[in-house]
C-alpha positions as CSV (number, residue, x, y, z in Angstrom):
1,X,18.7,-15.3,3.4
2,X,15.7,-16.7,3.0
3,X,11.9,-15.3,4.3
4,X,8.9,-17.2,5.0
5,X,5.9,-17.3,2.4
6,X,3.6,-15.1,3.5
7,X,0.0,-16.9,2.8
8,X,-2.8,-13.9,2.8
9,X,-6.3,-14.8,3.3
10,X,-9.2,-12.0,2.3
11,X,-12.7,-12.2,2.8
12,X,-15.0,-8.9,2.5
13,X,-15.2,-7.6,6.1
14,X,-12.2,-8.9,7.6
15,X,-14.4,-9.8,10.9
16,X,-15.1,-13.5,10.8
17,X,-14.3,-16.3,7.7
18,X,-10.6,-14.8,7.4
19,X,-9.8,-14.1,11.0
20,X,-10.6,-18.1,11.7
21,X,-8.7,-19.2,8.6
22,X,-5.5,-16.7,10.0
23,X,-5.5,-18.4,13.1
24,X,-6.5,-22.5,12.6
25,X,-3.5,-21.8,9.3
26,X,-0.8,-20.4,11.9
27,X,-1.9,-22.8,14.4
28,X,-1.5,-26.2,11.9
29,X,1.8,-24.6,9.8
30,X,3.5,-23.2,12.8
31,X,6.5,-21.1,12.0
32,X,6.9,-22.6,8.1
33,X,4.8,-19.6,7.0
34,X,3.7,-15.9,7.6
35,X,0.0,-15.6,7.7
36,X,-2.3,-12.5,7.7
37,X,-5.9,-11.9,6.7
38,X,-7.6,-8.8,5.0
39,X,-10.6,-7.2,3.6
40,X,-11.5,-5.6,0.3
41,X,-14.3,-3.6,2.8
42,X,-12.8,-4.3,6.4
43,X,-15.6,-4.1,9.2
44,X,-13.2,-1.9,11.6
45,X,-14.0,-5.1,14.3
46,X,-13.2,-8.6,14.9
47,X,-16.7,-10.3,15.0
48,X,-16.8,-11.3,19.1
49,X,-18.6,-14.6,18.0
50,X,-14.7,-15.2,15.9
51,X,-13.0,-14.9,19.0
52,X,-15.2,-17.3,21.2
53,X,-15.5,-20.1,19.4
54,X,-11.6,-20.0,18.7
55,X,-10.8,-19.8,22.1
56,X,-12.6,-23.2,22.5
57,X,-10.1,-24.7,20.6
58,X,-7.2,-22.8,22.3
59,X,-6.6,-20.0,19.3
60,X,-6.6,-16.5,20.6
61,X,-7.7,-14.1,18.4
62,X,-7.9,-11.1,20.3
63,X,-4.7,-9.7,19.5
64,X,-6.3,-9.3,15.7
65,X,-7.6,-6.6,14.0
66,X,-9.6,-5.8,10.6
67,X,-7.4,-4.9,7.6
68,X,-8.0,-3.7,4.4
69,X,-6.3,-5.8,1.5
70,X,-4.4,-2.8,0.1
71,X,-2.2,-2.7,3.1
72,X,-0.5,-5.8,1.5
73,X,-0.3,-4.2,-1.9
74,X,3.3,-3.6,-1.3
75,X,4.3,-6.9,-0.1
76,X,5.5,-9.8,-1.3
77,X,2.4,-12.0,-0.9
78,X,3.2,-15.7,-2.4
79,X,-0.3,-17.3,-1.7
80,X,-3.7,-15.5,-1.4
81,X,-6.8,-17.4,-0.6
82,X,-10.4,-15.9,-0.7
83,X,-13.2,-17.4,1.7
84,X,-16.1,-15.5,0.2
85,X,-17.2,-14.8,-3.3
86,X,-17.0,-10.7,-2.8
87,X,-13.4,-11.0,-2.2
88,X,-12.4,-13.6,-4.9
89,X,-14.4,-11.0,-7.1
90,X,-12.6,-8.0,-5.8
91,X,-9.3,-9.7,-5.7
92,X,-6.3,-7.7,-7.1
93,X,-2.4,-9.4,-8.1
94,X,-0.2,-8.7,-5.6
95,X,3.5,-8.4,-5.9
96,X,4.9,-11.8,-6.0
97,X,1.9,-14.0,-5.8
98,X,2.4,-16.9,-7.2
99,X,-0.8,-19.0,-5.8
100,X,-4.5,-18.3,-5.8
101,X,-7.0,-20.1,-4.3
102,X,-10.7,-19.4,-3.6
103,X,-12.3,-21.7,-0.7
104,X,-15.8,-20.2,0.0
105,X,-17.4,-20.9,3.0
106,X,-20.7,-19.2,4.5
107,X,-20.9,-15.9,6.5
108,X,-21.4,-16.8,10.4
109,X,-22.2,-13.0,11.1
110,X,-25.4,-13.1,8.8
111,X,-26.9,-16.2,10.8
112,X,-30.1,-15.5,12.6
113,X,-32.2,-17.4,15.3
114,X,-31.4,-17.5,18.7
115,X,-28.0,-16.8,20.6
116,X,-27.3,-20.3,20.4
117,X,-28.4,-20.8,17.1
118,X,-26.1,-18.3,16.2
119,X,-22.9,-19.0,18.8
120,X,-23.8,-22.8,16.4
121,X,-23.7,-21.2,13.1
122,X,-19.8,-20.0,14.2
123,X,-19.0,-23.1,15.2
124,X,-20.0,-24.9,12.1
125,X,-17.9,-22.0,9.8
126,X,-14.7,-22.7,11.9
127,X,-15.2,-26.8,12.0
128,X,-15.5,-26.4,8.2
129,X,-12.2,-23.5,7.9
130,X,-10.5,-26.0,10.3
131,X,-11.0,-29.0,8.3
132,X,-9.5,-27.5,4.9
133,X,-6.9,-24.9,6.4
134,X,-5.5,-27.5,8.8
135,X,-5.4,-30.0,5.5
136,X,-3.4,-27.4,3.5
137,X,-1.3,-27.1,6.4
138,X,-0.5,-30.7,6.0
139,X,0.5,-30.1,2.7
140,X,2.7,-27.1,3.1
141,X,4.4,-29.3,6.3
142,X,5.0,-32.0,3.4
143,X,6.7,-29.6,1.8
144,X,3.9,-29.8,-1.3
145,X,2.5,-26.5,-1.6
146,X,5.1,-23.8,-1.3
147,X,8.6,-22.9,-2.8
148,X,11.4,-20.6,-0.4
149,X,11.5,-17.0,-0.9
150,X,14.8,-15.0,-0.9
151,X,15.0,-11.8,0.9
């Protein structure tokens, strides 16, 4: 029988970058893949900024919750993919990974100004998450990126 890949993205808190990757990746690759997101120091929260400006382009992310990485130390992970340069450092092998990627992109939760300034700042992380995660989800459709898994 085979399984679906499971793709893991990390970032450091688990509250923004990898919670908007998870959900733009499952949205593009539909049911082709298994996708989770974790962090090597997990915030405990889902940023509510995250789960705004996905729900403008029809993603739900409330149903998600912060993670540390280690959780996934016993899976079979074929694909992980950092989205900030603390994770990619803190990064260990997991069982079965066969791809690594690192695709940084910058912390929404750090921006400062006003609310909208801000709310804009998450908008412009997810635009840029959406443009590369929906373009590897292309890929993985095409059949390029990832080989079957037995079970």
């Amino acid at each position: 029988m085979l399984s679906k890949p499971l793709i893991l993205i990390l970032c450091t808190g688990n509250s923004c970058r990898s919670h908007l990757a998870e959900g733009i990746l499952r949205a593009a690759a539909g049911d082709l893949i298994d996708v989770a997101s974790a962090g090597s120091k997990p915030a405990g929260y889902v940023h509510p900024l995250s789960i705004s400006v996905m729900q403008e382009i029809g993603i739900d992310l409330s149903g998600h919750h912060s993670k540390h990485m280690e959780e996934f130390l016993n899976h079979p992970v074929d694909t992980v993919i950092t989205v900030c340069g603390h994770a990619d450092q803190a990064c260990p092998i997991f069982p079965g990974q066969v791809h690594r990627y690192h695709w940084g992109f910058d912390d929404p939760a750090h921006a400062t100004g006003s609310a909208e300034e801000i709310l804009g700042a998450f908008r412009r992380t997810r635009d840029q998450i959406k443009l590369v995660f929906e373009a590897y989800a292309a890929g993985i459709k095409q059949g390029i990126s990832l080989p079957s898994r037995k079970s």
